[in-house]
N, C-alpha and C positions, 0 to 999 in steps of 0.2 A: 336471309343471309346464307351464303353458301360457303361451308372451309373446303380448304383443299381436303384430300385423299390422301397425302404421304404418310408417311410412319413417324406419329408422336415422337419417337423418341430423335429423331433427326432435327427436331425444331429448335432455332436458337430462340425464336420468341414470337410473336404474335402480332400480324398487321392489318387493319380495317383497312380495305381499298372501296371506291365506289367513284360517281360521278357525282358531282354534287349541284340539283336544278339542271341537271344534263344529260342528255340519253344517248351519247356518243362513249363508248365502252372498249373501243379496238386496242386504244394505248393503254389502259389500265390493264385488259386483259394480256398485252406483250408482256407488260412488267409482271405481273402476277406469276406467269410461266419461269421467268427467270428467275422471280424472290422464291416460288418452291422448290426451284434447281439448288439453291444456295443454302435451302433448307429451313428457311422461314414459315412458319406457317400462317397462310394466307385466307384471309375470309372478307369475300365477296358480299360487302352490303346490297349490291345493288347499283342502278341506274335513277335521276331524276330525286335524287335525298337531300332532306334539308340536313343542316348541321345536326338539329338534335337526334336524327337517324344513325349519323356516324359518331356520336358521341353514345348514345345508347348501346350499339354496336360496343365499340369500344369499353365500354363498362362489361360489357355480356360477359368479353373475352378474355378480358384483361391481358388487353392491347396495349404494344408500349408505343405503338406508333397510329398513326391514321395519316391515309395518302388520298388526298384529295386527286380527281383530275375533273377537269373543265374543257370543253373543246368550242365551247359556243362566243368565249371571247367576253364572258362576265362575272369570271371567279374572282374579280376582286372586289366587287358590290357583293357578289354569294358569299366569301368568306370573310367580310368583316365582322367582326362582334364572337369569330368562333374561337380564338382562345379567352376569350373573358367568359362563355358558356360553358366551356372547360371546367375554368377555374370552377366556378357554383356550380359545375357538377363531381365536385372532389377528383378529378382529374389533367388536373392543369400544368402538371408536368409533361404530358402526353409528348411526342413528337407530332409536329403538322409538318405535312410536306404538300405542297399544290404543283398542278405540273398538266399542262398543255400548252394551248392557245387559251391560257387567262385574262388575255387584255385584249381589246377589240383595238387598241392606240398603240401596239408596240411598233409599229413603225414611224411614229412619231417623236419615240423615245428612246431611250439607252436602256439595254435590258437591265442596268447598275441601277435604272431607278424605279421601273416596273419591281424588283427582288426587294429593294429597301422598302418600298411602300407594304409589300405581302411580309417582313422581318415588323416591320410597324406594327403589323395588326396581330403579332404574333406567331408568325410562322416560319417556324425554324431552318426550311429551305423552299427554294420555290424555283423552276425549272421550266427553259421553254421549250417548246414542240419537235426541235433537234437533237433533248437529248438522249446518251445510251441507259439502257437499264445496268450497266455496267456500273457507270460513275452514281445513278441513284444506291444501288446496291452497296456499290462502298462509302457511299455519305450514312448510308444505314447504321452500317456495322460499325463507321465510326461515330457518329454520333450516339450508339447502345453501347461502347466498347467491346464491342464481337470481333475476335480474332478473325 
């Protein structure tokens, strides 16, 4: 795990990012630049983690949130079963957020149903390869209620 370097006291809260089954790291690493602009403090699980890496993580830090990303186009077979591991690991109010190229079939489908299937398996937002660290930033703040 690696946290950022900014100044403790600037933090509104605590984010596990990492890839998860994936060693593609360039868009976790964009968002991670902007969440410690905003003053989040950010820690770097890693590349190629299973769930219980980012949930242990997560416990370490006492993370309100954990930001999956996927680039390989099979985070939605990697992240099924991860908020019910949550849950049995006293952590299941956690936020989950997934965000790449999660689906290898999204052009087969409405991105309305690739998000309901990842809200299905418990995760709170889910985001594809278009979008700004902008809009995740304020799904953040308002899903923690951070001014």
């Amino acid at each position: 795990m690696v946290e950022s370097q900014a100044d403790e006291k600037k933090y509104h809260t605590t984010v596990v990012t990492g890839a998860l089954n994936d060693l593609h790291v360039l868009g976790i690493k964009v968002l991670e630049y902007f969440l410690e602009k905003e003053g989040f403090r950010v820690v770097f699980a890693g590349a190629w983690l299973t769930q219980e890496d980012f949930i242990k993580a997560a416990i370490e830090t006492d993370a309100s949130a954990v930001l999956v990303s996927s680039s390989y186009g099979m985070a939605e077979i990697d992240c099924a079963g991860m908020r019910e591991k949550c849950r049995e690991s006293g952590i299941g109010d956690l936020l989950l957020y997934a965000g790449g190229n999660v689906t290898v079939t999204r052009q087969q489908q409405s991105w309305e149903d690739v998000a309901a299937r990842f809200r299905n398996m418990g995760f709170d937002r889910v985001y594809p390869p278009s979008v700004t660290p902008e809009q995740v930033i304020a799904d953040l703040k308002a899903d923690l209620a951070l001014p």
